[in-house]
Every structure is written in structure tokens, then in C-alpha cells.
C-alpha positions in Angstrom: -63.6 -2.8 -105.7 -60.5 -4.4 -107.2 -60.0 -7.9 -106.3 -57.1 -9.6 -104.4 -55.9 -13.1 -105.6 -54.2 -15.3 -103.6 -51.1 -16.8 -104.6 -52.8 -19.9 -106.1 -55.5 -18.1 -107.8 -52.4 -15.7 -109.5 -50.4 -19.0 -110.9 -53.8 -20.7 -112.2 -54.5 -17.2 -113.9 -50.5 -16.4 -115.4 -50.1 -20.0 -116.5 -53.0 -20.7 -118.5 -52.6 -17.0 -120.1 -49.0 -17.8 -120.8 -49.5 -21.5 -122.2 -52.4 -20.4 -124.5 -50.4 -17.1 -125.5 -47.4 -19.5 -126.5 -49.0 -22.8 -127.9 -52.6 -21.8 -128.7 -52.9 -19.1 -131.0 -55.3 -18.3 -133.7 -54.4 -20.6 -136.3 -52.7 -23.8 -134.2 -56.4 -23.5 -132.8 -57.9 -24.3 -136.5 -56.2 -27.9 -135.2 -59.3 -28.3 -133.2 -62.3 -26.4 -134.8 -65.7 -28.8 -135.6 -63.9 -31.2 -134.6 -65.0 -34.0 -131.9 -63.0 -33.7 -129.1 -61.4 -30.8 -130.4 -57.3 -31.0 -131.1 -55.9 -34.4 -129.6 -52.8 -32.9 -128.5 -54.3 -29.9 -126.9 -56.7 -32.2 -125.0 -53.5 -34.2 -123.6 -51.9 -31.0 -122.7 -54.7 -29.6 -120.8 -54.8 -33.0 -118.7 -50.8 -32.2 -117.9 -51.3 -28.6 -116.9 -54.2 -29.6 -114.7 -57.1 -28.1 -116.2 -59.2 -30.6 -116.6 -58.5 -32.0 -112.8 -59.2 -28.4 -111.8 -63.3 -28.7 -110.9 -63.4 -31.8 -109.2 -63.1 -32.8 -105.7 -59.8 -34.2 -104.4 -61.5 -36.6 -103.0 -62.5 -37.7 -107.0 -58.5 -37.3 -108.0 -59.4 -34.0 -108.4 -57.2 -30.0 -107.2 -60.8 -28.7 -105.4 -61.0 -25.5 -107.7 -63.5 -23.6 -106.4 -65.7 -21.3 -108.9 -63.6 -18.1 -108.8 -60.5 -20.4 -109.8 -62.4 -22.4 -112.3 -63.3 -18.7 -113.6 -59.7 -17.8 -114.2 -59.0 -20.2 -116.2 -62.2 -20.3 -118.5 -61.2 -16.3 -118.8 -57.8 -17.4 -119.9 -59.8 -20.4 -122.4 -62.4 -17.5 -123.6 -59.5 -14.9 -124.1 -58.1 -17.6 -126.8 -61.2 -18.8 -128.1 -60.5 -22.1 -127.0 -62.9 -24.9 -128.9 -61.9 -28.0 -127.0 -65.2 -29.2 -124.6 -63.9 -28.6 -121.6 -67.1 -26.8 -120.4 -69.5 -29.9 -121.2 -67.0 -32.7 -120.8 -65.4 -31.2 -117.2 -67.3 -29.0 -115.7 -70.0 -30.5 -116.3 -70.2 -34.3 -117.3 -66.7 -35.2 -114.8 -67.6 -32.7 -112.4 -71.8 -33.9 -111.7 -70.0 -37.4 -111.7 -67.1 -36.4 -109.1 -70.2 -35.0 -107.1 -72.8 -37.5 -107.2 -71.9 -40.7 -108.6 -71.6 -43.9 -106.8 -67.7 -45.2 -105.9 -68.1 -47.9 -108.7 -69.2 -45.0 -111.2 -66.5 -42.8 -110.2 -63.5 -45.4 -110.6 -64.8 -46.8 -114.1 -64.7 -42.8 -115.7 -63.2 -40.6 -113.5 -59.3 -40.9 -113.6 -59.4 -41.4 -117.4 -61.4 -38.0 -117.5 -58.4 -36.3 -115.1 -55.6 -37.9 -117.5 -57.1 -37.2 -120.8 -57.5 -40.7 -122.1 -61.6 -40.2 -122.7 -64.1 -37.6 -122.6 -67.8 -38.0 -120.6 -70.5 -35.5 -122.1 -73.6 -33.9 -120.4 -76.9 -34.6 -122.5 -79.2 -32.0 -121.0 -80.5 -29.5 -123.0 -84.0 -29.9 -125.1 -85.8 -28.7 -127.9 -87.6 -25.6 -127.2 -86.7 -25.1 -123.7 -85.7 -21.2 -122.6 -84.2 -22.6 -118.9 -81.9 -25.6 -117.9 -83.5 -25.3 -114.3 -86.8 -26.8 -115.7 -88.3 -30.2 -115.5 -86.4 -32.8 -118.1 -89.4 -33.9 -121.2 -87.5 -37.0 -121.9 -88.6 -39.7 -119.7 -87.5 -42.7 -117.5 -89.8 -45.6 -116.3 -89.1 -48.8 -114.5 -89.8 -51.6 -116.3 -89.1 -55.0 -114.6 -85.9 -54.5 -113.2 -84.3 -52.6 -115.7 -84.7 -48.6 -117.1 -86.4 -47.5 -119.9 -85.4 -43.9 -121.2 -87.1 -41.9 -123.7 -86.9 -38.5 -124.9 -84.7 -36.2 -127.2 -81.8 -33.7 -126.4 -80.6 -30.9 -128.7 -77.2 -29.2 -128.6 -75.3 -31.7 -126.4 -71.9 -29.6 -126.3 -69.2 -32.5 -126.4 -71.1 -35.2 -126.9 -69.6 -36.6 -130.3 -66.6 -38.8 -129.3 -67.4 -39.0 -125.7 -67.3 -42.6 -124.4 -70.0 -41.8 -121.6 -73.1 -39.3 -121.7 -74.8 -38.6 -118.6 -78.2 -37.9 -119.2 -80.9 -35.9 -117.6 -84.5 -37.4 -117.5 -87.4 -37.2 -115.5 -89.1 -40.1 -113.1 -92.5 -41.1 -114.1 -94.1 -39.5 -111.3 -90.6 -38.5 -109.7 -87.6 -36.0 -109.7 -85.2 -35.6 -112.4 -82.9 -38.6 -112.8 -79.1 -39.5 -114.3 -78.7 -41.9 -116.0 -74.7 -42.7 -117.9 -75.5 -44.0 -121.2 -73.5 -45.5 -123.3 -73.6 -43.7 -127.1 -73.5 -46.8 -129.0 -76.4 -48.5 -126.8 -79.3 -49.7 -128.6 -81.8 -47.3 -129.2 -79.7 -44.5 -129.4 -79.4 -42.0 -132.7 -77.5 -38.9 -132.9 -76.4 -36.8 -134.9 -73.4 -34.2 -135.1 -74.1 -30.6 -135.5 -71.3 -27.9 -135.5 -71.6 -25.0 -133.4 -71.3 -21.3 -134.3 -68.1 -21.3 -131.5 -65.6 -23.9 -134.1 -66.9 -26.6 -131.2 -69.0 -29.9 -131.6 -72.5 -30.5 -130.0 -74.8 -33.6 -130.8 -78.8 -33.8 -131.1 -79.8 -37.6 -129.7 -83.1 -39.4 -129.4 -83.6 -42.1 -127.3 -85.8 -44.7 -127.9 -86.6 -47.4 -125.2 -83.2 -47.2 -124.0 -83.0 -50.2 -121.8 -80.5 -49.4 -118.7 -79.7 -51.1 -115.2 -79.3 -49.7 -111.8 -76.2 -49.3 -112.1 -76.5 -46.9 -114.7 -78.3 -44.5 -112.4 -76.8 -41.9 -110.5 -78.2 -41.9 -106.6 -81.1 -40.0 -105.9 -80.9 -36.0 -105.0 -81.6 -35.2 -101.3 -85.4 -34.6 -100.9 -84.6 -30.8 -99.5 -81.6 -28.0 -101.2 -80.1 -27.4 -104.1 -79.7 -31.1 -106.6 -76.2 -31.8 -107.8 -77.3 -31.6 -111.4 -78.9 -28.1 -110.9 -75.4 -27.2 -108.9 -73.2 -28.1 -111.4 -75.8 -26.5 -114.1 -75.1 -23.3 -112.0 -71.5 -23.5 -111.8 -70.8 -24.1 -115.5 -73.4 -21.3 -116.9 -71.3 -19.1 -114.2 -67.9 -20.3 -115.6 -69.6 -20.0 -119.1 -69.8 -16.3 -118.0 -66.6 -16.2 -117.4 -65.1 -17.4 -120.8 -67.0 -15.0 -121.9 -65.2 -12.4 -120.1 -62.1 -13.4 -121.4 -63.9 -13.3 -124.8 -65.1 -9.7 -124.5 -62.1 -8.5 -123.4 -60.0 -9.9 -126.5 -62.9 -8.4 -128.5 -62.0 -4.5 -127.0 -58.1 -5.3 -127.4 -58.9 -5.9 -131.0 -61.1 -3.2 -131.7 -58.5 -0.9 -129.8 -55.4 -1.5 -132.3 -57.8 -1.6 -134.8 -58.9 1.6 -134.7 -55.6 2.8 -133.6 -53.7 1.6 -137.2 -56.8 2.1 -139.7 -56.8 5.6 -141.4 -59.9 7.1 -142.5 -59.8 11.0 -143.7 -55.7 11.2 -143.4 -56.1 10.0 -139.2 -56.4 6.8 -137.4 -59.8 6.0 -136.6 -59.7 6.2 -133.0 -58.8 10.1 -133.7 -62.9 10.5 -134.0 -64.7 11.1 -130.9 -67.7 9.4 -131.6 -65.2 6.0 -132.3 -63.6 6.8 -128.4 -67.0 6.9 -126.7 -67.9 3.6 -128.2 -64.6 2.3 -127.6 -65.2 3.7 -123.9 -68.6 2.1 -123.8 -67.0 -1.2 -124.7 -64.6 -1.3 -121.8 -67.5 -0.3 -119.6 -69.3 -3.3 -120.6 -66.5 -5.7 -119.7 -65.5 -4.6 -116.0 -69.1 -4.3 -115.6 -69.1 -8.3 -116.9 -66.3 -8.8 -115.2 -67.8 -7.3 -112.0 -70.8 -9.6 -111.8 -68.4 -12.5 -112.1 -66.3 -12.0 -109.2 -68.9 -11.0 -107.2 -70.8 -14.0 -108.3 -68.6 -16.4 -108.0 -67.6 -15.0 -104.2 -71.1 -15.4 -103.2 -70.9 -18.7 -104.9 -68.4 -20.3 -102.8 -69.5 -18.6 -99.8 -73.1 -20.1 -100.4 -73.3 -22.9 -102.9 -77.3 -23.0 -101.7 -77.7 -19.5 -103.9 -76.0 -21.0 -107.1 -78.6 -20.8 -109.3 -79.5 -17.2 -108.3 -75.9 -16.0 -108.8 -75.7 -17.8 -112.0 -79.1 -16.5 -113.6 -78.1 -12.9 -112.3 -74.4 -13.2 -113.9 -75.8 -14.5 -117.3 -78.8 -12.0 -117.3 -75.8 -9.4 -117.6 -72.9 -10.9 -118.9 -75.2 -12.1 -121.5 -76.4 -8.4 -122.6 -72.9 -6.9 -122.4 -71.6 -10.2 -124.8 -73.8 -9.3 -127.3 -73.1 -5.2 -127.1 -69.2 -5.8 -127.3 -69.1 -8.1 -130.1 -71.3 -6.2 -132.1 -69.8 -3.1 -132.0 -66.4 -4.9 -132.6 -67.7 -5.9 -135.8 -69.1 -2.6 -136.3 -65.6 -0.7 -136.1 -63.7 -3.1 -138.0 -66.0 -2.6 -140.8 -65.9 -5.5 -143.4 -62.9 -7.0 -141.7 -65.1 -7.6 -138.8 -66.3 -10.4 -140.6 -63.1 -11.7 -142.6 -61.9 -15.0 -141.4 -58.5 -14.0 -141.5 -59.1 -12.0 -138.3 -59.8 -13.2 -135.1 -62.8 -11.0 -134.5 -64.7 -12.7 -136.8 -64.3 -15.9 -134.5 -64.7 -13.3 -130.8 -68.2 -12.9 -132.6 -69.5 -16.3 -133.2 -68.3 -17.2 -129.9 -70.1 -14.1 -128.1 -73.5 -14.9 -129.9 -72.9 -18.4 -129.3 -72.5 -17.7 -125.5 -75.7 -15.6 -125.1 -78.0 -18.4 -126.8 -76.5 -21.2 -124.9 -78.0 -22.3 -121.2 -80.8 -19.8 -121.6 -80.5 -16.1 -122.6 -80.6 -13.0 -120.9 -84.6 -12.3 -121.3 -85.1 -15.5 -119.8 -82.9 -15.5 -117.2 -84.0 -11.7 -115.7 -87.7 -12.8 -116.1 -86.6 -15.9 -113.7 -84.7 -13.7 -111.4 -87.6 -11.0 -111.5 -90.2 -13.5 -110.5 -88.1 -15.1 -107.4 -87.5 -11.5 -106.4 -91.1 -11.2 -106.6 -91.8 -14.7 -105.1 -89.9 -14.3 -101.8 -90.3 -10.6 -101.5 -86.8 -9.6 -101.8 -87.5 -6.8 -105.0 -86.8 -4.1 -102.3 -83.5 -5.3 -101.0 -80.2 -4.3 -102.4 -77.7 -7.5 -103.0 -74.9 -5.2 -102.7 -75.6 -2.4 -100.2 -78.0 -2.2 -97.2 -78.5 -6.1 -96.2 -81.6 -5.3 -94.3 -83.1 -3.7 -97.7 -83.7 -0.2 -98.7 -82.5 2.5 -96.2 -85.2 4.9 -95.3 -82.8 7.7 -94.8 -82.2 6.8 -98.6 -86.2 7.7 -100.0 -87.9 11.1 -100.9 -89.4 12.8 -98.3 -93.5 12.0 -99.0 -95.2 14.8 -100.8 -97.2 17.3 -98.1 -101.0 17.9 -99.4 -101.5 21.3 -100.6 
């Protein structure tokens, strides 16, 4: 199935490819690697191309991208190995605060998040977890009339420089709360680690973090899906599709390559075994590709079933990543890990993707067990929606 863009869709796709192909390439990028925030200017410029109003609601000040938009443009940001935070900062931290912060909350970060002038960061993740969808360690009690938080978070992608982190914590004897949390609040340590991708993440403890009601985020409805797991969903799916972007530059690579490097008085590609793993390559990223689009159809068609279309789109996307950039660096040789190439960087950022938000193992062990749970391991998501076809089974065996 090839799929149809609309108009919109097409100039979100064409103008991010053709800014990035004429103002981000591989070394004005090095601007912005380990760096908090990533490049200043390139931040500024993705507020006045839109990108970073994209996610949110119009309602917020937001355009009301919807995922398979929002996945065009983090294609065109994986395609160019892009290091600025826009994944934790927007489509996370802005986006969870566009969706379920209160109106004071919204007009004290919000617009400065659209224009550029500061970043918000979501402080989520935690040491030794294999899932974001599991209950937060770090803890929140009431004490008097004021919040106490405690806990520590690992890998906090976008975290350093950010004048706001909205953290995740769970109610003594209650649901996961938000909390926004000032970094240079009493109580607060962190420290900056760089990440494999050129980006910046942050590993923060809390200790008796003292914070007010209006600090907290409202509560989650009681029944459905919780804002915080939705937008969890929605950025592991866009996550996917950066990575897309990334695989795909990976293959391009690989292709010319192989196409200009000699080996026994012939290019490379000239040897069969080289053209079936160059074939298996491009296999692996329409499949990847595939599970996006479909995903993120079924997505905005049913924002109830995000975390299922996100857990089934890493769970692949994931296991291709990893295949592509390997044998990338495979057929390059040693140049596949010589920092003068970009495939060196397609790499880090491939193996970066399949470790972050949970990988593939753990996400098709969760999918397999809510298969298994509601009794749907029989139905096919794509074919017969009633599940399997009888017509479709062997005929049973006649005793002899």
C-alpha cells in the first residue's frame, strides 16, 4: 500500500527535507553535538519554521499536527541526524503541558516554548526500568499543604538548560502524578551525561523537594488512556519515526559506498553476496517504514490504542534499527566507524534509538502478554477484523 499525503502533509515533509538538506549538514550540525540545548541558532530556526509549534494543540498556540505529520518531520530530523531536543523538550515536556496543564501553567511556559525563547524537559525515565508505561519509583506525599517529591531519574533527554522539568512521580497510595519543577529548586542534584546520539540527557535526584499546588498538573481521568501515558506513546511512535529517517540515510550511504569502493579491480556492489545485503537493508526500512504509517493511522483514528501502536511500532522498528546500522558499518569496513563519515554518527544514533523508551524484547513481551490478556493472539490487525478466517486453516487430519 503506498500512502497518499495530503497537500499539508507534502509541504511539512518537502520543507523540513529541504531546510535541513541546505542549512543542517553534517558538520554545521557539530554546532550542536553534547551540547545543552543543542545549536542556539538552529533552535531559533526551528521555532520560525514551525517545528516546534507543530504537536501542540491550537488551542495551546499550537498548528494541531497530528502523529502522521509529527512523523514527517521527525523522518526529515532522523534523516539529518538532528541533535537538538526536540523529542523531550516538544513532544514531550510542551506537548503533556499543552494537553494537561492548568490555564495558569500553560501561559507561564507555553508560548516561550512555541517561540524558542526556553526549553521545558520531561524527567521520566528510572534506573533499571525496561518500560515507560510502569508505575513511577520516585515518590510524592502531601505534607501540610505543600508536596514532597522523592525519587531519582536517569537519562532525562533535554533536561540540561531547560528552565522547567515536568516530572513523573507516584501518589502515596495514588496514581502517577506531574509535578513542574524547577531545576535549581532546593533539593535538586543533577548531573549531565552525554548521549551516544551527539544529544544531552541529565540523571537528577530529588530529595524532599518541597512543591505547591500549583506545581501539580490536574489529575488523570479515573477511566482511559492518562495524558502522560498518551504523550509517552506518541513520542516513542515519532521516536520510530526519526528512526526511519535514520535508517534510510544509513542504506543511501551504504549504497554509494559500495558503489565507488573497489575491491578485486570492481566496485563492491559488483558481488552478489554485497547486493543481497544491500537488498535486505531496503527491506528492513519500508518494512519500518510500513509499521509507522500504519501506526500512526490507527493512532489518530484511535488515540485510546496509543500505547498498543507504539509498543508494536518500536517492537519492529527497533529490530530493523539495529540490523541496518550494523550492516552499514559492516560494508563500509573501517570507515564505518571513522568520524569523518556520517555513518559512524547513523550508528550511534540507531543503537541509541533501540535502548531508549524500552527495547524491542521488552516491548513484544508487553504486546504478547495483552494479546494474550484480552484474547486477541488469534486475530489479524491487518486482515480479517473478525480474526482468523476458517476458509484460511488446514483441513483437520482424518484418523487412519
Amino acid at each position: 500500500m503506498n500512502l497518499t499525503l495530503t497537500e499539508e502533509q507534502r509541504l511539512i515533509q518537502t520543507s523540513a527535507m529541504d531546510w535541513l538538506a541546505a542549512n543542517y549538514d553534517f558538520r554545521r550540525r557539530e554546532d550542536g553535538v553534547h551540547r545543552a540545548g543543542g545549536s542556539p541558532a538552529a533552535w531559533r530556526a526551528f521555532a520560525e519554521m514551525g517545528w516546534l509549534a507543530l504537536p501542540l494543540p491550537e488551542a495551546a498556540g499550537g498548528l494541531g499536527g497530528g502523529p502522521l505529520e509529527v512523523g514527517l518531520l521527525m523522518q526529515a530530523l532522523g534523516r539529518h541526524l538532528v541533535v537538538e531536543p526536540v523529542h523531550g523538550s516538544v513532544l514531550q515536556a510542551a506537548r503533556l503541558l499543552a494537553l494537561n496543564g492548568t490555564a495558569a501553567q500553560q501561559a507561564a511556559w507555553l508560548p516561550g516554548a512555541v517561540s524558542g525563547a526556553h526549553r521545558l524537559a520531561l524527567v521520566h525515565g528510572e534506573p533499571g526500568e525496561r518500560l515507560p508505561w510502569a508505575r513511577r519509583r520516585a515518590s510524592a506525599r502531601r505534607v501540610g499543604q505543600q508536596w514532597s517529591l522523592e525519587g531519582r531519574k536517569r537519562m532525562a533527554i533535554g533536561a540540561p538548560g531547560a528552565v522547567r522539568w515536568l516530572v513523573s512521580a507516584s501518589e502515596v497510595d495514588g496514581p502517577d502524578r506531574v509535578f513542574l519543577v524547577d531545576p535549581a529548586a532546593p533539593g535538586v542534584t543533577s548531573s549531565m551525561a552525554l548521549s551516544a546520539d551527539g544529544g544531552c540527557a541529565a540523571d537528577v535526584e530529588f530529595t524532599d523537594v518541597l512543591l505547591t499546588d500549583a506545581d501539580l498538573l490536574p489529575a488523570a481521568p479515573p477511566v482511559g488512556l492518562s495524558p502522560l501515558h498518551a504523550v509517552l506513546a506518541e513520542s516513542l511512535l515519532a521516536s520510530c519515526w526519526e528512526a526511519t529517517g535514520a535508517t534510510q540515510s544509513a542504506l543511501e550511504q551504504t549504497v554509494a559506498y559500495t558503489a565507488q569502493r573497489r575491491q578485486f579491480g570492481q566496485p563492491l556492489a559488483a558481488f552478489q553476496v554485497v547486493q543481497h545485503r544491500l537488498a535486505e537493508m531496503a527491506v528492513q526500512c519500508i518494512e519500518a517504514q510500513a509499521v509507522c504509517e500504519l501506526a500512526a493511522m490507527r493512532m489518530a483514528r484511535d488515540p485510546s490504542n496509543a500505547v498498543e501502536e507504539a509498543t508494536v511500532a518500536k517492537s519492529k522498528v527497533a529490530r530493523a534499527a539495529r540490523f541496518v546500522a550494523q550492516e552499514a558499518v559492516q560494508l563500509h569496513g573501517a570507515m564505518g566507524v571513522c568520524e569523518e563519515l556520517p555513518v559512524a554518527a547513523t550508528f550511534r544514533k540507531l543503537q541509541a534509538f533501540a535502548a531508549q523508551g524500552g527495547d524491542a524484547a521488552s516491548h513484544s513481551l508487553h504486546y504478547g502478554r495483552s494479546l494474550l490478556a484480552a484474547g486477541r493472539f488469534d486475530r489479524s490487525r491487518t486482515l480479517t477484523p473478525g480474526g482468523v478466517d476458517p476458509s484460511m486453516l488446514p483441513a483437520p487430519e482424518q484418523p487412519a
